[in-house]
Structure formats: C-alpha cells, structure tokens
C-alpha positions as CSV (number, residue, x, y, z in Angstrom):
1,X,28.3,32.0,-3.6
2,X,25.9,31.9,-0.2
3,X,26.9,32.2,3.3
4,X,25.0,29.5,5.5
5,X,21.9,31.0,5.8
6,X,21.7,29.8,1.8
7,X,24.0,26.9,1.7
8,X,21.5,24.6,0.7
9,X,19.3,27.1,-1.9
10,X,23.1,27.4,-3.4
11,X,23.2,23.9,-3.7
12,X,20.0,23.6,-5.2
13,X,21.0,26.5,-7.6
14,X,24.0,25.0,-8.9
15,X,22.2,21.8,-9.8
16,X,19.5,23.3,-11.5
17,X,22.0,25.8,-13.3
18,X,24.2,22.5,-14.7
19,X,21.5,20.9,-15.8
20,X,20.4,24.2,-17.8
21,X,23.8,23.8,-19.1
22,X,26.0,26.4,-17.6
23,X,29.2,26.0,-15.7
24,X,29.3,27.1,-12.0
25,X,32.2,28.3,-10.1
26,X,31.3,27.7,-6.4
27,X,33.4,29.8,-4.0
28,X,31.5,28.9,-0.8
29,X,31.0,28.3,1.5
30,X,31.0,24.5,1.9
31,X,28.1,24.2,5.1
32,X,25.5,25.5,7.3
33,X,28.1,26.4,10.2
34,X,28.0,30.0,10.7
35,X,30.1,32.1,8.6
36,X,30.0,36.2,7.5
37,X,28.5,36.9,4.6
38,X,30.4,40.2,3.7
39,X,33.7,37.6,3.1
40,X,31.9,35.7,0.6
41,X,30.4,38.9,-1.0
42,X,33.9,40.1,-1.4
43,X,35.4,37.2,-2.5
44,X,32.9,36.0,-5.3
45,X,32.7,40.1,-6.1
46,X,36.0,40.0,-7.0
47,X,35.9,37.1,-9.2
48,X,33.0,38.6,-11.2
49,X,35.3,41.8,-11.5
50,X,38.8,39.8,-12.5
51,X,36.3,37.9,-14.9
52,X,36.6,34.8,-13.6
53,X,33.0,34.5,-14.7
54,X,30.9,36.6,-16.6
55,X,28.1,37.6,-14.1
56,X,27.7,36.2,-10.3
57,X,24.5,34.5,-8.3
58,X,25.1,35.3,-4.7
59,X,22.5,34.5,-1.6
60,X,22.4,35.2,1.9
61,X,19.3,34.4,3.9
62,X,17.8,37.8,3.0
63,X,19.7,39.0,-0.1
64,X,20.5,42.1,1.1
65,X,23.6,42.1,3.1
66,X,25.6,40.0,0.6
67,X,24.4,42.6,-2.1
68,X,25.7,45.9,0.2
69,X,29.0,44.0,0.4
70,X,29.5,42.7,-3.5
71,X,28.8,46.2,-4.3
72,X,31.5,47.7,-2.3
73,X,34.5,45.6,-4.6
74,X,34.9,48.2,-7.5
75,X,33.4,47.1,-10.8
76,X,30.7,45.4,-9.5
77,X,26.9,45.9,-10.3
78,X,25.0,43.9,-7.7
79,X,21.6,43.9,-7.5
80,X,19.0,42.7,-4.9
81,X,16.6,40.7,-7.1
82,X,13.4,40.0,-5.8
83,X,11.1,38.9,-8.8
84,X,11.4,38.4,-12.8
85,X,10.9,42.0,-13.6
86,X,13.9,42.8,-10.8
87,X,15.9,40.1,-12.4
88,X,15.3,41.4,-16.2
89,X,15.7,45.4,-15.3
90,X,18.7,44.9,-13.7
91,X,20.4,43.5,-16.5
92,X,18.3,46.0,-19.2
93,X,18.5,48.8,-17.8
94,X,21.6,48.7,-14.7
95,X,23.7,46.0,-16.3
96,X,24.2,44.5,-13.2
97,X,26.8,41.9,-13.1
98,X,25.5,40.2,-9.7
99,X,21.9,39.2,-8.6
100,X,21.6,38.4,-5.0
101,X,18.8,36.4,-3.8
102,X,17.1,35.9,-0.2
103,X,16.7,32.4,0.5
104,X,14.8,33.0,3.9
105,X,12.6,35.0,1.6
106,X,12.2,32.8,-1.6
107,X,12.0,29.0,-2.1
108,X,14.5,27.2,-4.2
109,X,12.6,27.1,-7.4
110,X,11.7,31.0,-7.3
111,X,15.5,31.8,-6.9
112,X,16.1,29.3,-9.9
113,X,13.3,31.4,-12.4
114,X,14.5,34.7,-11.2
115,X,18.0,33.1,-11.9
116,X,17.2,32.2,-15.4
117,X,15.8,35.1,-16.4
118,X,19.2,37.3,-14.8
119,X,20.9,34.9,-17.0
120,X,19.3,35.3,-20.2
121,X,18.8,38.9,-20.4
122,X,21.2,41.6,-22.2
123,X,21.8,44.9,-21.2
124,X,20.0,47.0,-23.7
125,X,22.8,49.8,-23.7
126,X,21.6,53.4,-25.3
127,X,20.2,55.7,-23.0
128,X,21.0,53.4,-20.2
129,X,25.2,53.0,-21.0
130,X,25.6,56.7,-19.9
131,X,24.0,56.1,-16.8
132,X,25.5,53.0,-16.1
133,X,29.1,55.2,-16.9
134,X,28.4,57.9,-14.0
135,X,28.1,54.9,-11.3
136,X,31.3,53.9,-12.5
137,X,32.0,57.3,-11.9
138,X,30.7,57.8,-8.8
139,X,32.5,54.4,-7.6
140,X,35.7,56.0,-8.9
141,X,35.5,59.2,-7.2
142,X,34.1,61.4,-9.2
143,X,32.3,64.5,-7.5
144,X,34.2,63.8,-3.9
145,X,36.0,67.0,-2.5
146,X,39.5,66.4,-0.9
147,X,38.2,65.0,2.6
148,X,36.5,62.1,0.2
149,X,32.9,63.9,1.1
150,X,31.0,65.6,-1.2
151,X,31.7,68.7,-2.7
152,X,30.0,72.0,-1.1
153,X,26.1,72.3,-2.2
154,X,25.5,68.7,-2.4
155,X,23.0,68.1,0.6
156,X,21.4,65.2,1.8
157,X,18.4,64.2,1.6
C-alpha cells in the first residue's frame, strides 16, 4: 500500500517480502502519477481491520501522513516506524497492526529490515494488553461528553 511518492519502494517491498515467503496483497496504487495518500491509507486500513490480512506495510514519501490516516479507520494500530527498535516496540508493546514507512526518508533495503523485523515480532500482551484495551477505548468513545469533546476537567496540554 504506497501512494506515489513510494510506488517504487512498494515495489521493491513486495519483491523482497515474496521472496521471504509471504503473500502480499497490493491495493495501490499502480504508478508514480500523483494520487492522495489518505485514500490509500483508508483503503488498505480497512482491509487490515476486515482481516483481509493480518497486519499492513503502508509508505508514503514521509511515513507520516499515511499513518495519521490508517489510524483514523477504527481498529487500526498504525505506527510510524522509523528504525528496528520502532518496528519491534510497536508490535511488543502497542500491537500495532500497521507500520508505515518514509520512503523519501529511508532507502529500499532499510524499509525491507525494519519490515522484517515488524513482521516477526509478537505482541507480548500482559501489562501492555490493558493499555492496548483503553485506545480501543478511546477510539470508541469512551471519556467524550455529549458534544463528542472531552468531558469537564480534562484540559489540554
């Protein structure tokens, strides 16, 4: 999943990824002509959560933007991974479901490592399974007054 800013570190991904012996589901996009990257955040976001696959590589040129908009599709534990430890908390400790990748910011191989090691890491649950249940919370609702903000005494910042 890329928009065109990683088309071609996608590509490169997917290769490496069959060889490593893993199916891929590509849902775009098919080229470097300009498209938005919150669609294909959305649309590979909700293939993760209607299981379509188990967990979801997704790039943009900087990582960031497709990982704001895969973590607005309900379910979905994206996270902006940036090196191996990134990759391997994510999963430990956040059991995220999506790693996002920059591919202005890394070169094909580094996305591939970081990749692997997303891949091959298990949640460790415990401690970490509460605190993965009250962002499903917070996703859901939970702690919103009527209006949808947040309930009197809760400042900001």
């Amino acid at each position: 999943m890329s928009d065109h800013a990683a088309f071609a570190a996608k590509a490169a991904l997917a290769v490496h990824l069959r060889a490593a012996g893993h199916e891929v589901l590509d849902l775009g996009t098919d080229g470097t002509a300009s498209v938005d990257y919150p669609d294909f955040g959305a649309k590979g976001g909700k293939a993760v959560a209607a299981g379509l696959g188990e967990r979801g590589l997704f790039l943009c040129g900087s990582g960031i933007g497709i990982s704001i908009s895969a973590n607005k599709v309900p379910g979905i534990r994206a996270a902006l991974v940036y090196d191996e430890w990134s990759a391997r908390m994510s999963r430990r400790h956040n059991d995220a479901n999506v790693a996002c990748f920059g591919a202005r910011v890394h070169a094909d191989a580094r996305i591939a490592e970081m990749a692997d090691v997303f891949l091959a890491t298990a949640f460790e649950g415990g401690r970490h399974a509460a605190r993965v249940a009250k962002i499903a919370a917070l996703e859901a609702g939970a702690g919103r007054g009527a209006d949808g903000g947040a309930k009197a005494g809760g400042g900001c910042c």
